[in-house]
Each structure stands twice: as C-alpha cells, then as structure tokens.
N, C-alpha and C positions, 0 to 999 in steps of 0.2 A: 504493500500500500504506500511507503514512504520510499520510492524509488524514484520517482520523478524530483521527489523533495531533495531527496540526496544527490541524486545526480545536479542539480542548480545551486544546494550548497558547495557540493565540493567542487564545483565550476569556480564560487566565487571565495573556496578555500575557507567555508564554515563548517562547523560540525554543529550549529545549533541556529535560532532563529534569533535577526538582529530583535533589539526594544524598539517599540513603537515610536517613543520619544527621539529615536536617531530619524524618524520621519519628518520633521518640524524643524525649524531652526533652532540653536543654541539658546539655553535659555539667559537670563541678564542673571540669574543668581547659582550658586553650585549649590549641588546637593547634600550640602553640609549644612549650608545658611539657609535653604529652604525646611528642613528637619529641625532648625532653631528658632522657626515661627516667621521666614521668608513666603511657607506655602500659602499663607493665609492673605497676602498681596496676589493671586495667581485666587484664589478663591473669591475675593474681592469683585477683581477683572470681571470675573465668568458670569457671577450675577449682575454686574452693572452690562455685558455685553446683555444677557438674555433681558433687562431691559429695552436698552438701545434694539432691541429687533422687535420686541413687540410696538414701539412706537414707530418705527418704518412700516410693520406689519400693518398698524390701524388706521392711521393716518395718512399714508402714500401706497402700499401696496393695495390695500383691499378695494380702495376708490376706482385704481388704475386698472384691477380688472373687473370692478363694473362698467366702467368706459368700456372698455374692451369686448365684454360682452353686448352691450347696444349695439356698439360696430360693426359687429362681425353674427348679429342678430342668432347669440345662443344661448341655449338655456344655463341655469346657475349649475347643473351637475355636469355636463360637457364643460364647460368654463371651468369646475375644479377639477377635471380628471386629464386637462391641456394644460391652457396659459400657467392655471394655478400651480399645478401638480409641478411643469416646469422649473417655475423658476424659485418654487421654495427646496429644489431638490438640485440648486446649485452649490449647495455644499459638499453634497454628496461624490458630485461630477470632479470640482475640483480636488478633493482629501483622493479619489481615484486614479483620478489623472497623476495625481504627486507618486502614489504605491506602486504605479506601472512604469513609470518611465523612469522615478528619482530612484526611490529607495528600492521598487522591484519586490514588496513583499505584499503581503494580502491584509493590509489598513484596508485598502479599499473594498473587496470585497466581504471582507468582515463585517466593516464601516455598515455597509448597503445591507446585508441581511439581517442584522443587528438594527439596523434603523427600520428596514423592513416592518420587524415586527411589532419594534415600537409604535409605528404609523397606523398597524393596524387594530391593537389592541390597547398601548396605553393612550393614544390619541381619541381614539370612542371612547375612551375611561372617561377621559378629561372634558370629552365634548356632553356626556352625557351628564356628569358629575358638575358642572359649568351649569347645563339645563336647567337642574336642579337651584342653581344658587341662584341663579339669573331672575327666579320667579315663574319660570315656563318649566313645569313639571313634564311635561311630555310634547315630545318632536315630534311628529308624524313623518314616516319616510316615504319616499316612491318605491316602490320595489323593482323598479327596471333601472336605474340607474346604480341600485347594488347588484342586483345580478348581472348584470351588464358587468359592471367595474372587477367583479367578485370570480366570473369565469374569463376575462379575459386574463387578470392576474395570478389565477390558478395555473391557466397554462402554461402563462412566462416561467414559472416557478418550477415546473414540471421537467421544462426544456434547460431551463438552468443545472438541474440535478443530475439532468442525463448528459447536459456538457462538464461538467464537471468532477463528472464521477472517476475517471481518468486520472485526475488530478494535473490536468492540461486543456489547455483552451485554443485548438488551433485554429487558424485564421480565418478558416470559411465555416466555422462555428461561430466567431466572432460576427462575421460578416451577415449569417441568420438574422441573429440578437437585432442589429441594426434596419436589414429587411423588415423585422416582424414589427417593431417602432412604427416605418411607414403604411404598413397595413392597417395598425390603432389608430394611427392619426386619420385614414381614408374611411375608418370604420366611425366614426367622433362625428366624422364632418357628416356622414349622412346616416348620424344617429337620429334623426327627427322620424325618417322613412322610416329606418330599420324598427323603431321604437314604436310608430303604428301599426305597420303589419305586425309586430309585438304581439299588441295587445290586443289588436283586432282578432286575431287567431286563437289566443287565452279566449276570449268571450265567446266565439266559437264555437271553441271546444265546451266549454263550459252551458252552453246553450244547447246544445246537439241532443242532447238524453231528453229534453222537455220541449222537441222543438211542436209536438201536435199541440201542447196546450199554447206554446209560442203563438201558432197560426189561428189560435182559437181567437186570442186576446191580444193579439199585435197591434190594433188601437188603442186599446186601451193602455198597455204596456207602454207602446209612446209618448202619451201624450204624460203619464205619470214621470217618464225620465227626463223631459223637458221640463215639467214643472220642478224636480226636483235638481238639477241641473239650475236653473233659475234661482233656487232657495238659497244653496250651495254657493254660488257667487255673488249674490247679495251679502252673504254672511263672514265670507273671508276677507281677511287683509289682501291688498292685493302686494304688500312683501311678501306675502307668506306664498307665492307662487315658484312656478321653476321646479320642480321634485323637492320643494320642503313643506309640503302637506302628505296626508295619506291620499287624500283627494287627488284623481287625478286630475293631473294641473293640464296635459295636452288637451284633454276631452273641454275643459273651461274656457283654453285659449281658443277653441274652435270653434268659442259660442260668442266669440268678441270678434270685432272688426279689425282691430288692434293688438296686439300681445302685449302681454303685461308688463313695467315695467321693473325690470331689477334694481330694488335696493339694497344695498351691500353694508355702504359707511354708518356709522353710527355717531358721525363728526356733527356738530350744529355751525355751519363755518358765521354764521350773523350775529351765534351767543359766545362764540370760541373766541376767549380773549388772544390779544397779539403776542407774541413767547416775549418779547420784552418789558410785557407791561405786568408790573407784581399785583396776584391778584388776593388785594388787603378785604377784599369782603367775604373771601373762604376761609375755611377753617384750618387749622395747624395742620393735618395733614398734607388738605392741598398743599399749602405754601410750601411745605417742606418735600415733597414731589414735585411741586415748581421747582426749588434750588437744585433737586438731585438731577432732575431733566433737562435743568436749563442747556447746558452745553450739549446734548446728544440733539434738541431740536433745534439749536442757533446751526449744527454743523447740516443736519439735514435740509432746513431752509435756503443754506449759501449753494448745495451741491443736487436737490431733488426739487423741482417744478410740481407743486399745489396743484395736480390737476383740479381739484373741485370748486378751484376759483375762480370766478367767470372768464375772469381774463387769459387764465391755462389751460382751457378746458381742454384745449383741440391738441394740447402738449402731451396726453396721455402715456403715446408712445415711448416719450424719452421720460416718463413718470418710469416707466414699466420695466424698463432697459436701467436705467439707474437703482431700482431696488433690486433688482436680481444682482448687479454688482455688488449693492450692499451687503444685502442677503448671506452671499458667499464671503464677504469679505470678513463679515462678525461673525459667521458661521464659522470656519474654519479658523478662527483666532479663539471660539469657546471650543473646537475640538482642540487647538494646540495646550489650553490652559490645562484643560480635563487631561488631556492623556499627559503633562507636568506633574497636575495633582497624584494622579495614579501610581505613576513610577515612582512619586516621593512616598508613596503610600506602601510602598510595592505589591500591589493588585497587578496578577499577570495580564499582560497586554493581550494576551489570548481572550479573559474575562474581560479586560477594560472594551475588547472592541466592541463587542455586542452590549454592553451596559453603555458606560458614561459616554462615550465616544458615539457610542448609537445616537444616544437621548441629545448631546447636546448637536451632533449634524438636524435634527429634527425637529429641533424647535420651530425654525421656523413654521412646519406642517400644523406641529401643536399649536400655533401662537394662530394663523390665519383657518387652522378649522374652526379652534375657540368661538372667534370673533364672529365668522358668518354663522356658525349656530347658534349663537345667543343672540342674532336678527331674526332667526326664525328656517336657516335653509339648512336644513340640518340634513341632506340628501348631498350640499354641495359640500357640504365639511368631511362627509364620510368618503365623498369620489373625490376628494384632493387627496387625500392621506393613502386613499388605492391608488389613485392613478400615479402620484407622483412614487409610490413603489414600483408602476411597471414602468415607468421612464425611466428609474435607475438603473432597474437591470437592463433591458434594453438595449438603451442609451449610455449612461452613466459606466456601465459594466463594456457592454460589448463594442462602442466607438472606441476607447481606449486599446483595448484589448486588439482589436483589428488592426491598427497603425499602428503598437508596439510587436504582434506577429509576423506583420506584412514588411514591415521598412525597417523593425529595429528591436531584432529577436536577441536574448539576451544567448544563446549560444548560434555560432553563425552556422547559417543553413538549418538550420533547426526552426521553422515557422510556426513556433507555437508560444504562450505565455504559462508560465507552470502555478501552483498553487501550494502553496507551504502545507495549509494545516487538511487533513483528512476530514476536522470535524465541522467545517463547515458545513461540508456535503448531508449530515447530520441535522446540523442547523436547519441546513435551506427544507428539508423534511417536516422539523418540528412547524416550521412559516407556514410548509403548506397545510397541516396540521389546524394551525393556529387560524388560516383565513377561513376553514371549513368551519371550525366551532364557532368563529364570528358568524357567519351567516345563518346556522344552528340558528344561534342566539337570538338575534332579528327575526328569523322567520318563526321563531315559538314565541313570540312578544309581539308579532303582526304587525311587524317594523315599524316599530316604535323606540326614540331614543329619550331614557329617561333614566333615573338614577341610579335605578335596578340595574340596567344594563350596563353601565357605565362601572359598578361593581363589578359584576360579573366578569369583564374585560379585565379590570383591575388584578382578577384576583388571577385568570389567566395568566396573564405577562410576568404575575411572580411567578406561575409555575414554571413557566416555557427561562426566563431568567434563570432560574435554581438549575433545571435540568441541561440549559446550554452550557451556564458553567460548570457542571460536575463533567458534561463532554470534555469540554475544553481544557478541563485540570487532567484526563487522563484517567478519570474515577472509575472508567467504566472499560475502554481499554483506551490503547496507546493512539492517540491522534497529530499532537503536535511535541514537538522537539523542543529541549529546555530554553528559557531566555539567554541569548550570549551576555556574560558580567553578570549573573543573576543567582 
C-alpha cells in the first residue's frame, strides 16, 4: 500500500512525511518563544482574521452575489452551488495549488476532504443551530436542489476514491476531474429545464395509481390548486423565494409575470452609519465592535466597491473579483496560523488537516451559508456548502493535479502526482458516508432545517472527527508514515 509513498520519499531522500508547517512561510517567532506564551499572538491573528471574513462575507460578498444572481436571472440554490460555492472555496484552491507544486505533499488534499466534511455537516450544524437563534425555528427546504447538489457530489466522491485508491493521480484522471467541472456547470445553467421535467414527472408518477378518480374530478381538482396556489402567494414573503421554502417556489414563479426578486443583504445602507463616524447612541458593545472593526472596514472601503450603493451598483463585478481575493487571502493566512498553533501544540499534521486546517479553509462556507439562512434561503446555504465541495474536488483537486502530471511531474517521465497518506482514501469513504446520512436526515425531517437537525449534524462531525483521526494516528492499521523532526 505505501509503495508509491516510498518510492517519492526516497526520490526526494525521506524516510518519513515532511510537517505541514514547512508548507507556509517561516514563522516571525521560534518554537521556543511560541511555547513561552508567543502562541497566543498567532491565536489572536486567527480570530480577529475569522472576523475580518465575516464582515467581507456580509457586507460585500453576499450583496455581490445577489447582483449577480438578477444578472444572470438564477435562482438563490444555482447561485450557491456556482458563483457562491466558487469563490468561498478559494482557499481551498490556493492551500492546493501550494501542496502540489511547492511542498509536493497532500495539505491539499487533506485540506479538501477535511473541509469536505466540515461543509457538509458542521456547516448545517451551524446553519440550523443559527435558525434557531435567529428567531426562525424552522427552514423549509426545496428538495430538488438537495438532491440535485447531494447526487451530483456523491458521484464526485465516488470517482475521487477510485482515483485514488492507487495512491497516484495520473494525468488523464486529473484531466476527468476537470471534464466533469464542465459538465456541473452545463448541468446548473439549464437546471430550470432539468428541475421541471423534475418534478413534473414526480407528480406523474405520483398521480398515475389515482389517475380514474383524477378524470372523474379534474375540474374540480383544478380549480382547488389555483385557488390554493393563490393562498400560498399571498401569504409568503417574497424573500422567502428561490428553494428557501418547502413550497415550491418554480410552480409560484409561474403564477407571476415576473420572478421574484432575490434578497440576500441584510445591510440597511440609509440607517448604516459611515465607519468613521462613532456611533455615541449604541450601547458598549457596539462601540466596542466599532473600535475592534474599525480598521478591517477602513481597509475594505479603500480596496472593495459598495456595490449596494447606488452609485456602485453596476460595479458588482469587481465587488465579486475583489472578495474572492480577499476570501483567499485571510483564508489561507487562518490556515497558516492554525496549522503554527498545531505544530506548537504538537497535534499530528495528519489530525491537524482534517480538523483545524479543514475548519478554518471553511469559514468562509460557514460565514456566507450562516448569513443567507438566517434571511430565510436556507436551500441556498445548504447548495453553497455542497456545491463548493464538488468545485474543490473537481477543480481545486484535479486542475492542479493535471498541470503538475502533465508539465511538471515530480519524477521525470513518470506522469502522474503520488499521495502520501493511505488514509485519506478512508477519509474520502467516511465523506461519502457522511453526505448519505445528511440527506437521511433531511428527508426523515421532510426537509426541514431546524435545531434538531443542526444537532444531529453536530453530533455526526464529532463522530466522523474521532474516527478520521484514530485513521490517521494508525489506530487501526498502518496508513501514514511518522512526522520528519517529530
């Protein structure tokens, strides 16, 4: 099993697996003076970053793909399972890009299956668990844009396990990953079609067994689904549209002239004071979240365009392009801190990737599913966090992978990229494991996301947590190789 492993350590004259921490640049403090109460500046960092990303997150990203969505006239689940899922899963892309080309170890696909599962179970923790505090006891979901998001990610996951089982990724495997990318996105774009004949066919089916008393009462039958159809849309918000009702939202928009419009922001830009002006009529905490904030929104004001100001509106694009830099930038500066913290802790980088290292590439999924389900779209909060897991792999996983087998294989002639630990392959199992009990869960709760579920989630992630790392420690058999220095 550890033969491809060894064959690329002893290419590059290791008999063990480098630390994650030689991934990242030099830190500013040694390992002496971080052990003497230095770590707790690097602790600091991580939570004032995962600040600074959720105020990018609520105030310029989420706006920017509501724009985005009027634009490009899609609904709020295709918009998180695309644009969304993208660019909160640019951390992902670059911590990858770093593992394949710099350092040549598997951060990166660790990184991604480790976030994986975060995405899909502690993020519905949080989204459901959010629901609850929010005052909205329960979400209504679509159930085509989870089964949708649910088997296209299942198969990525499949396809992943069977390229990787080798423990090498050659280059027209890589080349797949990236194909089957462009298929999701042609699949997205004429998800409206595919989603009718959907559920035109469910009803169908579902009609077929009664269809004589169907032809008995088919007046009658209609003219009560109109009127309730009628009831139905008089009584919903119309944020609450897009797959964030149980209701289905296609059958309502096709009773309007107009499709609904998507609200996203939960900014008030007429009552939202100027970041320079102190604001002496709130209470201590504001003011003292004003001081802690001030300089993370003075830097985003000089460097990201307001789209929801009248005068930016049409600047969306470079809103959108600008936070995904962001995104990545504080993203991968709270992976370098986390995997600093870890090594000072010494938690093996094997456990660190799928824990801290997972969780904090992720925040931003967590930060912008949060936010659109405690507006009410809690169908787009669940297909950001799916989608942007098959983007990763994918994309994130398999573009790399292609241009370092194809143009810059680490032994020459040899066109393939190798894969250190055995128990990912284990991992990516447990993920597939883990998305089936999600959708369990939803569909015995009649997709609904509420407190309950968001437990249930919770308590998953610790299991799947416990059992990746007793893999990954070797608890069970032999998978990865000691830390070198360790």
């Amino acid at each position: 099993m550890e033969q491809n492993v060894r064959t690329i350590l002893q290419y590059l004259g290791l008999n063990c697996t480098p630390p994650a921490i030689d991934d990242f640049p030099p830190d500013l403090f040694t390992e002496g003076q971080r052990r003497e109460g230095a770590i707790l500046v690097h602790i600091i960092v991580s939570l004032y970053l995962f600040v600074a990303l959720a105020v990018v997150c609520d105030n310029y990203f989420v706006p920017a793909v509501e724009k985005i969505c009027h634009a490009f006239n899609m609904s709020a689940d295709v918009a998180g399972a695309t644009f969304m899922a993208a660019a909160t899963s640019a951390p992902e892309l670059f911590v990858n890009v770093i593992g394949t080309f710099i350092t040549e170890g598997d951060i990166g696909v660790g990184t991604i299956v480790g976030s994986a599962v975060f995405n899909i179970l502690a993020v519905a923790a949080c989204c459901g668990v959010s629901a609850g505090i929010c005052g909205v006891k329960v979400i209504p979901l679509d159930w085509w844009p989870l089964t949708r998001d649910c088997l296209a990610y299942g198969i990525t996951v499949s396809i992943l396990i069977c390229i990787i089982h080798d423990e090498r990724i050659e280059w027209y495997e890589a080349l797949i990953l990236v194909f089957l990318y462009v298929v999701y996105i042609l699949i997205m774009y004429f998800d409206k079609s595919i989603q009718k004949f959907a559920k035109a066919s469910l009803k169908h089916v579902q009609r077929l067994p009664k269809s004589e008393r169907k032809n008995s009462n088919s007046q009658e039958n209609n003219r009560n689904n109109k009127d309730h159809a009628s009831e139905i849309e008089s009584n919903i918000n119309p944020s609450h549209l897009n797959g964030s009702l149980k209701v289905d939202a296609l059958e309502i928009s096709e009773l309007r002239e107009e499709p609904p419009k998507l609200e996203l922001s939960s900014r008030d830009i007429e009552e939202e004071l100027p970041f320079w002006k102190w604001p002496k009529d709130k209470g201590s905490f504001s003011q003292i979240t004003w001081i802690i904030t001030w300089p993370i929104r003075l830097i985003f004001f000089l460097t990201i365009p307001d789209c929801e100001k009248p005068n930016l509106k049409k600047w969306f694009p470079v809103t959108f392009l600008m936070c995904i830099i962001w995104i990545g930038s504080l993203s991968y500066i709270v992976a370098w801190m986390i995997t600093i913290i870890g090594d000072t802790l010494r938690i093996p980088d094997s456990v660190m990737g799928i824990t801290f290292l997972a969780a904090g590439t992720s925040v931003p999924e967590a930060v912008s599913s949060v936010i659109v389900t405690r507006q009410g779209h809690g169908s787009m909060g669940i297909s950001n966090s799916i989608g942007s897991n098959t983007f990763d792999i994918l994309l994130c996983l398999g573009l790399p992978w292609f241009i370092k087998a194809t143009f810059m294989p680490t032994i020459a002639g040899k066109q393939w990229v190798g894969i250190n630990s055995a128990g990912i392959e284990y991992s990516a199992i447990s993920l597939l494991s883990s998305l089936l009990m999600l959708y369990v869960v939803f569909a015995l709760n009649k997709f609904r996301l509420d407190k309950r579920v968001g437990v249930i989630c919770l308590l998953m992630y610790a299991v799947f947590l416990i059992l990746a790392s007793l893999i990954e420690l070797n608890a069970f058999f032999r998978v990865n190789l000691p830390t070198c220095g360790r």
